[in-house]
N, C-alpha and C positions, 0 to 999 in steps of 0.2 A: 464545521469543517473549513476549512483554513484556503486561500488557494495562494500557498506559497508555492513557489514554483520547485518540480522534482527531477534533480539535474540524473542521468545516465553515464557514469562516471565510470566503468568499466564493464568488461564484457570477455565471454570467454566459451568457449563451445570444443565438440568432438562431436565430429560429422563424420560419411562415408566419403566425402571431398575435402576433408583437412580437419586438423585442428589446434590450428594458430588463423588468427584473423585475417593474415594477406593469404594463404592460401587458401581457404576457405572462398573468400571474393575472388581471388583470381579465378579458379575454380568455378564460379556463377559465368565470370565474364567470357574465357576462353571453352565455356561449353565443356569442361570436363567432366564425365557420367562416375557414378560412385557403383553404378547399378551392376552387378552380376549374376548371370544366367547358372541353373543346376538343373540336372538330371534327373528323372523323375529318380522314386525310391520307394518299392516296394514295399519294403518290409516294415514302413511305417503309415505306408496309404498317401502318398504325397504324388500327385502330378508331376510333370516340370515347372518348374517357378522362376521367380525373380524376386533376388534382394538387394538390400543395400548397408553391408555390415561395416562395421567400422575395423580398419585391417591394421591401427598402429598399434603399441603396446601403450593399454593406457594407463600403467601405474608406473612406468618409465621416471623417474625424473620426479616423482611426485613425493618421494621422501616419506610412505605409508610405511611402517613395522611390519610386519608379516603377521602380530596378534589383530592387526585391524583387517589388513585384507582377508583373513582368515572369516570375517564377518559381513565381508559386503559382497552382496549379489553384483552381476552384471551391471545391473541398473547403477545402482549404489555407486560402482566405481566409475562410471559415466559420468552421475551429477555432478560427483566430489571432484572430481577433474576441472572440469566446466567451471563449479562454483573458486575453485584455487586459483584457475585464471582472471579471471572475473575481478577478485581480491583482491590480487597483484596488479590488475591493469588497474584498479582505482588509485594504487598505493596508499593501501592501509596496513595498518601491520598483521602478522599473521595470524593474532586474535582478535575480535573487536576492544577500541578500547575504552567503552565502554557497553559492556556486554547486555547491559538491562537496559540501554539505549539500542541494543540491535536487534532488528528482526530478520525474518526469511518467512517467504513464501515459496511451496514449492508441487510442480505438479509431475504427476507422471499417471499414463494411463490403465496401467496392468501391475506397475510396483515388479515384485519379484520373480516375473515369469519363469526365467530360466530355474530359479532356486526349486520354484512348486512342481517342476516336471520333472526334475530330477527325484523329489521329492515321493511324488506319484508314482514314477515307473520304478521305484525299488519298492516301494512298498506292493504295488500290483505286481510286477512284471518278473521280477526276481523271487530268487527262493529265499533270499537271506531275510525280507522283508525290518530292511533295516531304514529308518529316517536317519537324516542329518539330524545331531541336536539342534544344530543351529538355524535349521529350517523356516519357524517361527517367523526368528527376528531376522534373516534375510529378506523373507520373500514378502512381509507386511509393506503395503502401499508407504506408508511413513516411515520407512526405514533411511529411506535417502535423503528425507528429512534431518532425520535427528544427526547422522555421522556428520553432514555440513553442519550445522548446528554445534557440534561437540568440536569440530575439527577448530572452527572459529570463534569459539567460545560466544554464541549468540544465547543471550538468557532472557530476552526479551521476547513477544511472541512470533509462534514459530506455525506455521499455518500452512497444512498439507492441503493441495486440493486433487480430486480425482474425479474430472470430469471427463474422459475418451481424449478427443485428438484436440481439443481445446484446453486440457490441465494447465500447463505452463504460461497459457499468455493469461486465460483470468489471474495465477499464480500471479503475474507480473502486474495485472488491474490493481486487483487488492493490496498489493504492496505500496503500490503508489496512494490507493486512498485511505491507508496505517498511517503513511509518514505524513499526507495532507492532514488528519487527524490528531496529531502531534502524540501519537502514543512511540513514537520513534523516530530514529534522524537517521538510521544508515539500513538498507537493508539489501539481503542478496534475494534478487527471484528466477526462478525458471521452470524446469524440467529436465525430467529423464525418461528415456526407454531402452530397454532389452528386451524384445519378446522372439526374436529371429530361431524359435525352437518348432520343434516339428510338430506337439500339441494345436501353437497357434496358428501355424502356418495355414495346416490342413484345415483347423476350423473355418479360417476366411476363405479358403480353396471353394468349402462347401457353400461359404453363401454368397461366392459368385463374382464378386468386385475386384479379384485383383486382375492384373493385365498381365495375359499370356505372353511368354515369351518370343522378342523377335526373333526370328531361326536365322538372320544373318546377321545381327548389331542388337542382342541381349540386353546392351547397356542404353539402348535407346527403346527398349519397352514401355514405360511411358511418357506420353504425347499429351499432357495437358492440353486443353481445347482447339486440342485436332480434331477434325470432322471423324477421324475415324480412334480417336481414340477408345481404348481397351480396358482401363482399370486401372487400378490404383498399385503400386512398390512397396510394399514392408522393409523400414528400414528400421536402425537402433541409431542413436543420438543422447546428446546433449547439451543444452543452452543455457547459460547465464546471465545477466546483465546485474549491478551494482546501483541501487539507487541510493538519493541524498539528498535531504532537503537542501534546497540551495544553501540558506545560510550554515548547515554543516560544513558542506562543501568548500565553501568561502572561507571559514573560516580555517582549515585545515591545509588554506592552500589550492584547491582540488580543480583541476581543467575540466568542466563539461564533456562530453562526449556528443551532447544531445540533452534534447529537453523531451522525459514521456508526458505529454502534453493532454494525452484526452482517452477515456478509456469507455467503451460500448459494451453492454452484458443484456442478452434478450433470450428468450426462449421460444422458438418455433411451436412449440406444444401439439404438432399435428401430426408426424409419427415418428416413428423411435428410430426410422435409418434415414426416411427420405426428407431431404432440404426443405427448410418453407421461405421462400423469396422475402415475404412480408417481414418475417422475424431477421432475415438478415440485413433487412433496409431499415428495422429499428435501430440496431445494434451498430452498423456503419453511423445513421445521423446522431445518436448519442454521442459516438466517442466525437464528434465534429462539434458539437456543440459544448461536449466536457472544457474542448480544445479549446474554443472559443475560437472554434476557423470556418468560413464559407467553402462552399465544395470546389470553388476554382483554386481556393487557396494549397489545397493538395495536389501534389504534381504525380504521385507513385504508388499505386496501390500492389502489395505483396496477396498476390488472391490466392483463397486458401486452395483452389486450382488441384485437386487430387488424381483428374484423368478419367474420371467416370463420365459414363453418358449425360447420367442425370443431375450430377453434381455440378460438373463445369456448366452447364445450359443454365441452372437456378442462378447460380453465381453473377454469370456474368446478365444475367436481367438483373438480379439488385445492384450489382454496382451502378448499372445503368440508369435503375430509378434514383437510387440515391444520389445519385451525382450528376444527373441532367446533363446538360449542353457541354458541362465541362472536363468531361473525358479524358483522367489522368491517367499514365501511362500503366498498364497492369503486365506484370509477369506471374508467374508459375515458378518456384525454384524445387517443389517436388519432383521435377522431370529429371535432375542432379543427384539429388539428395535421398531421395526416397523419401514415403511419407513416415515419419518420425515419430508418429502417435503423439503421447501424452508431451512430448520434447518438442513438437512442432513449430507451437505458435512462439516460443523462445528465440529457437534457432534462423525463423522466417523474418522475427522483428530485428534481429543484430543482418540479416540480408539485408533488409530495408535501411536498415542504418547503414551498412556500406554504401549502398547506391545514394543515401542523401550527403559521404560524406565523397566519394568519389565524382558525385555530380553526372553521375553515368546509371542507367536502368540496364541488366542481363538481358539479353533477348530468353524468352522461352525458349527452352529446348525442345529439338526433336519435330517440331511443328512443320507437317509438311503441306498439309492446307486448313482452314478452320471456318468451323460455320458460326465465330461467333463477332465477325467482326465488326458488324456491321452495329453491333450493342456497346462493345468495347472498344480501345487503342490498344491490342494486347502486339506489345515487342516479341519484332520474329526476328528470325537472320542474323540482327547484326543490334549491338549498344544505341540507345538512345539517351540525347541529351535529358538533365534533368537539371529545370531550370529554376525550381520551384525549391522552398525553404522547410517542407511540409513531407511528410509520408505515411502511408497508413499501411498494418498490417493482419489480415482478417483470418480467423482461426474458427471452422463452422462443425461441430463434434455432431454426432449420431447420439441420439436424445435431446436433439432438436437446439442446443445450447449454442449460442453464436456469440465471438468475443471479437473488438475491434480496437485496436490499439492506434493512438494516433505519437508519432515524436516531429519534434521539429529543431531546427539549427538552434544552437542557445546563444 
C-alpha cells in the first residue's frame, strides 16, 4: 500500500441544522438545536421523546424522475442528496469519468427503516395485508449504495458497510485505504439514516438511553458531558465527503479541501452496548500514527460525545489517555444534531473540517456544569481558537467497534 497522499475535495450533508455547508457550521457556532420535543402517543406505546428530523424538502432541486424516487426509501434519499453535493463541490461531472476508476463506500446503520415498518404494519396491522412490491429493494442496507453508485455511474468497487453509529466514518477509513491501494483514484464515502419511526423509537425508549425531554427547552434535551446529563437524540441525516488520490486531483485541476490523513479501527470486544476505554485508546493512537502526527500535533477532537452517563465518562478517559499532557480541544456536536446513527461519523468529520477550516472549535452545547473537566478541555459557552493544522474525529458504535479519523490542512 502506497502512502500517496488522500486529498478531501468535496463534501456535502443534510442534517437537522442545514444542509448546505455555511449553515450547517453556522449552526455548530451560533448554538442553533435541530432538536424537537413530542407528545407522548398512546396508540403506538411511545413516551414523550426527542428528535432531530431533518425538516427541508430533500428532493427539492435534486433533478430525481419520479420512477427513481418511487424506489428510494427515506434513507436512500438522504444519502443521494448528500452524495450530489459532495460531487458538485469537488467539480466532477455528474458521472464518474472514468467509472471503473471510481469507487464508493457507504455506511448506514438500520438501511431502510421506515420502508420495513411500513412494510410490517400492513402486513400485521391491516386487513388488506398488502406489501409494497418495492419493499425488498428499498429497505435492504445496500440500497443507498447502489442508487449513488448508478446515479454516478461508479463501476468500480462499491463497499457497503453496516456497522451501528460507527458505519459512515469506517465507510470513509476504507475508502481512503482503496485509493492508498491504488485499486481507485476518485471515491465518494459516507452514510445515511432514516430510522425516526415509531417501531425504532419505542425500541430505544425500552432500553433506556435516550434523554428525556426538557419540559421548558426540548431543544436542549441533550447535554453531552454535563454532570447531569440524560441520554442520547435520534436523529436522521446524511454525510458525504469526495476523496482523491492527490495526483488525481492534481491533475484535474482539483483544490484540496483537506488531507484524510490517518485512520484507527479497534474493537472493544467486551460487550455489545457498553464502551471499553482501552479499545478506544487503540483506535484514537492508530489513526495518529496512520497520520504520522504526535498527540500535541492535533488541536480538536470531534468526541463521539452521545450524552450518556456511561459513554461520555469512557470517552473522555481515553481521550485523556491517549493524548496525555496535550489536551486538544473536544466538543460534542450531537447536542445540535442529534445522534445520526449509521450517518454520524460522516457528518461529525465535515464538523471537524469546518472548525479546521474556520480556525474556530463550537462550544458544546447545552452544558451547564460537567464532571469531566478535569480529564478533558471540552469548549463550553463560547468558540475557541484553533491554532493547530490537525483534527480528529471519533465515531465509537455498540458492538464495541471504535473508528478514528484523523484530516489535516493540505
Amino acid at each position: 500500500m502506497t502512502r500517496q497522499r488522500i486529498w478531501i475535495t468535496g463534501r456535502g450533508l443534510v442534517t437537522p441544522i442545514g444542509s448546505n455547508l455555511d449553515e450547517f457550521a453556522d449552526a455548530l457556532d451560533t448554538g442553533r438545536s435541530g432538536l424537537k420535543g413530542h407528545a407522548a402517543d398512546a396508540k403506538v406505546g411511545l413516551a414523550p421523546y426527542v428528535t432531530a428530523p431533518v425538516t427541508t424538502d430533500i428532493a427539492q432541486g435534486r433533478g430525481w424522475p419520479v420512477t427513481l424516487q418511487s424506489l428510494l426509501d427515506r434513507a436512500a434519499m438522504l444519502g443521494l442528496a448528500a452524495a450530489q453535493s459532495a460531487w458538485a463541490e469537488a467539480g466532477l461531472p455528474p458521472q464518474a469519468p472514468v467509472p471503473e476508476r471510481a469507487a464508493l463506500a457507504w455506511g448506514t446503520g438500520m438501511g431502510g427503516a421506515g420502508t420495513m415498518e411500513v412494510a410490517y404494519s400492513e402486513m400485521l396491522l391491516t386487513e388488506r395485508k398488502r406489501v409494497h412490491p418495492y419493499s425488498v429493494v428499498r429497505g435492504m442496507v445496500n440500497a443507498s449504495a447502489a442508487h449513488i453508485a448508478m446515479w454516478h455511474a461508479i463501476r468500480g468497487p462499491v463497499m457497503p458497510y453496516s456497522n451501528a453509529c460507527a458505519s459512515s466514518a469506517q465507510a470513509i477509513g476504507e475508502a481512503m485505504y482503496l485509493l492508498r491501494s491504488g485499486r481507485a483514484d476518485v471515491a465518494i464515502a459516507g452514510g445515511c439514516e432514516a430510522l425516526l419511526v415509531g417501531g425504532v423509537i419505542r425500541a430505544w425508549q425500552a432500553m433506556g438511553v435516550l434523554a428525556k425531554p426538557d419540559p421548558s427547552h426540548p431543544e436542549q434535551s441533550c447535554r453531552p458531558f454535563d454532570s447531569k446529563r440524560g441520554g442520547l437524540v435520534l436523529g436522521e441525516g446524511a454525510g458525504a465527503i469526495v476523496l482523491e488520490t492527490e495526483a488525481h486531483a492534481r491533475a484535474r485541476g482539483a483544490r484540496p479541501i483537506a488531507e484524510l490523513a490517518g485512520y484507527g479501527l479497534s474493537c472493544g470486544a467486551t460487550h455489545i452496548s457498553r464502551p471499553d476505554e482501552a479499545g478506544q485508546v487503540r483506535a484514537m493512537r492508530a489513526a495518529l500514527d496512520d497520520a504520522g502526527l504526535a498527540p500535541h500535533e492535533v488541536g480538536h477532537v470531534n468526541a463521539h460525545g452521545t450524552g450518556t452517563d456511561v459513554g461520555d465518562a469512557v470517552e473522555a478517559g481515553s481521550i485523556a489517555v491517549a493524548f496525555g499532557s496535550a489536551r486538544p480541544l473536544v466538543n460534542a456536536t450531537k447536542a445540535l444534531h442529534g445522534h445520526l446513527m449509521g450517518a454520524g461519523g460522516a457528518v461529525e468529520l465535515i464538523a471537524a473540517l469546518a472548525a479546521l477550516e474556520r480556525r474556530s472549535v463550537p462550544p458544546t452545547a447545552h452544558v451547564r456544569d460537567t464532571d469531566c473537566e478535569a480529564r478533558i478541555d471540552l469548549v463550553r459557552h463560547s468558540a475557541r481558537v484553533l491554532d493547530s493544522d490537525a483534527v480528529m474525529s471519533n465515531s465509537f458504535a455498540f458492538g464495541g467497534t471504535n473508528v478514528v479519523l484523523v484530516a489535516r490542512r493540505a
